[in-house]
N, C-alpha and C positions, 0 to 999 in steps of 0.2 A: 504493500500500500504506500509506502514510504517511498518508495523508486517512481510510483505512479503521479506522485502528489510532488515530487523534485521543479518540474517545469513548469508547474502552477507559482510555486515557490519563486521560481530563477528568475519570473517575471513579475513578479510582485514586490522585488526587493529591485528591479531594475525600474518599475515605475516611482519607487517609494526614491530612488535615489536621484532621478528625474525631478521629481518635487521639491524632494530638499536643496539640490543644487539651484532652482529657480529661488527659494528662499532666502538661501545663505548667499546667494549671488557670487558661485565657486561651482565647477566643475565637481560632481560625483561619483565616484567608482564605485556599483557595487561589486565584491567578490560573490563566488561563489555559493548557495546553497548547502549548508550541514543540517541532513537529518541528528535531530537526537530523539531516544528514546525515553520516556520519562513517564512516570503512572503517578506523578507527585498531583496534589490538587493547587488551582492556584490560591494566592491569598496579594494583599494588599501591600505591598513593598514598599517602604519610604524613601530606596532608594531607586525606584522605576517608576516609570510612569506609563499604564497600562490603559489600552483603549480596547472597548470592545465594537466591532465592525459587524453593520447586519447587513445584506445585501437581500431586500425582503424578495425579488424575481427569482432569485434561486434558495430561498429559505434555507440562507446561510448564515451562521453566525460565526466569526473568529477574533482571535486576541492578538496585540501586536502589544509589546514589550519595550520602551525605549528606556536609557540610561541618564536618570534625573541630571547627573555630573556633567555628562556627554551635552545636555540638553540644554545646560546653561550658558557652555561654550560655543554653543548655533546659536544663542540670543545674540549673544555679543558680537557674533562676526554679523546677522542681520541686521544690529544695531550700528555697528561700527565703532561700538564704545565697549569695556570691560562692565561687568554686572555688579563688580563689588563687592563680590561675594555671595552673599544670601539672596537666590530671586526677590524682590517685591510686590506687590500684587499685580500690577501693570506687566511686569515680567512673566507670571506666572500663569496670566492671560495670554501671550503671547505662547507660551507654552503649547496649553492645550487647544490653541488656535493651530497650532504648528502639527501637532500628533494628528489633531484628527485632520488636517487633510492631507497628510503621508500615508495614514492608515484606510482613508476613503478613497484613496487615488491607487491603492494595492488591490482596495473592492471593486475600483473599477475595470482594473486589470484582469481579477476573476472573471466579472460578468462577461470581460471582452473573449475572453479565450474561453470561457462554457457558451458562449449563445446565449447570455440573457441579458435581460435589457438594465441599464446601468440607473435606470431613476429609483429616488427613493433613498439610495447606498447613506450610510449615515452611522458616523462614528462618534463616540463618547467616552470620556474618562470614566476610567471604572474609580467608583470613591467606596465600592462596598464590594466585596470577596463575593456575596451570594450573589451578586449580577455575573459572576461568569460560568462560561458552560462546565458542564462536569468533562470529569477524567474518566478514561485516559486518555489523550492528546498525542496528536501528531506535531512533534516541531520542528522549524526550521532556524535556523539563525547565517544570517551572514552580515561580512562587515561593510563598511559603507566609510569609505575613506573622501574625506573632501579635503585634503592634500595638507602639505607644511606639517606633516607627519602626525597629522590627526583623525582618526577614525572612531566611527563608531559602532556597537556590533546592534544589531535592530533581529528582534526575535517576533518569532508568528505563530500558534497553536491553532490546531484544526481539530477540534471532538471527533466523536465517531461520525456523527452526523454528518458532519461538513465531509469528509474522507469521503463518504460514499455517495456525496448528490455530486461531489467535483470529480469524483473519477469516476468513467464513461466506463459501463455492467454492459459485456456483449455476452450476455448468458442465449444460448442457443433457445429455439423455441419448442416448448416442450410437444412434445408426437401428440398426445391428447388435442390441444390445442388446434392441430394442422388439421386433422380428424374433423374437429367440430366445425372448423372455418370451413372444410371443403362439405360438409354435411348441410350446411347453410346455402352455401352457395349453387347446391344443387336442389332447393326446395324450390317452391311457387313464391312469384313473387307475389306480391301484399299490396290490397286492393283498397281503397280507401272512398267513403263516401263523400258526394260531391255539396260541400259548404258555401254558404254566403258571406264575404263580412260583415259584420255589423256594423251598419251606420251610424257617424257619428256625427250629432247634433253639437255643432258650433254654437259655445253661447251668444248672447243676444248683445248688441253695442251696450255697453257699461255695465256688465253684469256677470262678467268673468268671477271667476273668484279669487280673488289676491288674499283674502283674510289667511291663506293661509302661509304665505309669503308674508305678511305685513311683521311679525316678530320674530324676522332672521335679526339677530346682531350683525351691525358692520362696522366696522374699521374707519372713522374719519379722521385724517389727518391735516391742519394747517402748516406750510411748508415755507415758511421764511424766506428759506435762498439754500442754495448746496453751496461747496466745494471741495475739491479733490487737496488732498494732503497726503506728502510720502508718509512709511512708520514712522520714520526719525523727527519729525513734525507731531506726531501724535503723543509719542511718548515723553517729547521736552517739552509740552505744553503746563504752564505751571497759572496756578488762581492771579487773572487781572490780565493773562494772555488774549492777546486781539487777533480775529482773523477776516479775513474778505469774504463777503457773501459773492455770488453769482449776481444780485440784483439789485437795484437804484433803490434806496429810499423811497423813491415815489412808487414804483411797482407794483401794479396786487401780488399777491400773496395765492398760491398756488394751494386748491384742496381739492384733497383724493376722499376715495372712498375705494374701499379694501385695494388702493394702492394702484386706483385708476381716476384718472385726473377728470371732473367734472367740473369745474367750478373755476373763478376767480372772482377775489374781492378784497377789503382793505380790513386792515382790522379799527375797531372801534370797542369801546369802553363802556358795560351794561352792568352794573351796580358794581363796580369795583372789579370786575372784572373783564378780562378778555374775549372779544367777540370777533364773529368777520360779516362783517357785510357784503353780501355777494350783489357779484357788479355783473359778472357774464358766466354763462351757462353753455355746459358744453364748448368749452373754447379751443380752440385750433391750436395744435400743438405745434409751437415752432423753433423747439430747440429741448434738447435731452432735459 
């Protein structure tokens, strides 16, 4: 099983080393794929930091393994500055930003080379032992060098489960079987009484029923202004820091609804608080 599941491996540690090298902005090497055997259960390690990856198309679940030590020296080189020592919170953010999409970009690696479709894939820091799958585990480990003589080793756990949906069962088809398909195929075919569809009665102008749409929740958002900022802009932003919106002081003010732009209007001030007054509806979208 271990031999069958290597290639799955070789390319999951080649897209994970893909990602990280776009990260850390450095060329990355991964080596080669080591099966290890192991029947241990996982638990909570304060010196790793573990994600667990579902790939819901192929009802997959696996674990990727990174080195908290190793982790702090990718801050730094994506920073361009030394960490200090102990991550900070902002740091430790970037962290788990960092895993899960090395670890969802290995799932999507999976899904590319099984045939299944890659939406959905969605990876998490494990912060409790009972979120991971049980034992015993197929694992892989290989290193992942991103040069100036620093590497790091990135490990991956597949349950039984996962082993046997990623590796392709050419189990022969049983004689019974063959038997019954050609048994079928030699009957009467199947005759079917001849149906009407039922017509359907378009309701009447104004008379639809919405009531039952009228208590969806949605999503409204007032939208100030954007702007694009690199990390290193993000994470030296300190209380009294100023930055450029996208838009004039005079501009409406852009609002969505679940994150689709219907509206513009100004804001204005209704008992002590914040309001918008809409100026135009449905307006014409003429820049990102």
């Amino acid at each position: 099983m271990s031999e069958a599941l290597r290639p799955i491996a070789d390319a999951m540690f080649a897209s994970a080393a893909s990602v990280l090298g776009t990260l850390a902005g450095c060329t990355v090497q991964a080596g080669a794929s080591t099966p290890v055997a192991t029947e241990a259960s996982l638990r909570v390690d304060p010196a790793v930091v573990a994600t667990i990856t579902r790939i819901p198309s192929a009802d997959v679940i696996f674990v990727s393994r990174y080195s908290k030590r190793d982790l702090a020296r990718i801050v730094e080189l994506m920073l361009g500055a030394p960490s200090g020592g102990e991550l900070d919170a902002m740091q430790l953010s970037i962290v788990s930003e960092t895993v899960a999409q090395i670890s969802s970009a290995m799932g999507e690696a999976i899904a590319s080379d099984s045939n299944h479709d890659t939406t959905g894939i969605e990876s998490v820091v494990a912060t409790d032992s009972t979120a991971f799958p049980a034992p015993p585990f197929a694992t892989f480990s290989a290193e992942l060098s991103l040069g100036d003589g620093f590497a790091t080793t990135l490990s991956i756990d597949f349950d039984v489960l996962a082993q046997h949906r990623l590796v392709p069962q050419h189990a022969a088809k049983p004689a019974a079987a063959t038997a019954a398909t050609r048994r079928v195929g030699e009957g009467q075919g199947v005759t079917f009484s001849q149906m009407q569809p039922t017509p359907m009665r378009p309701a009447a102008l104004g008379q639809a029923n919405l009531d039952l749409v009228h208590d969806v929740p949605l999503e409204i958002s007032a939208v100030l202004g954007q702007t694009e900022m690199s990390l290193r802009e993000v994470v030296s932003m300190q209380t009294g820091s100023v930055f450029e919106l996208d838009k004039l002081s005079t501009e409406p003010i852009d609002l969505y609804v679940n994150k689709i732009l219907i509206a513009r209007g100004e804001v204005v001030v209704v008992d002590d608080k914040f309001a918008v007054k809409i100026s135009e509806l449905n307006p014409v979208v003429d820049r990102i």
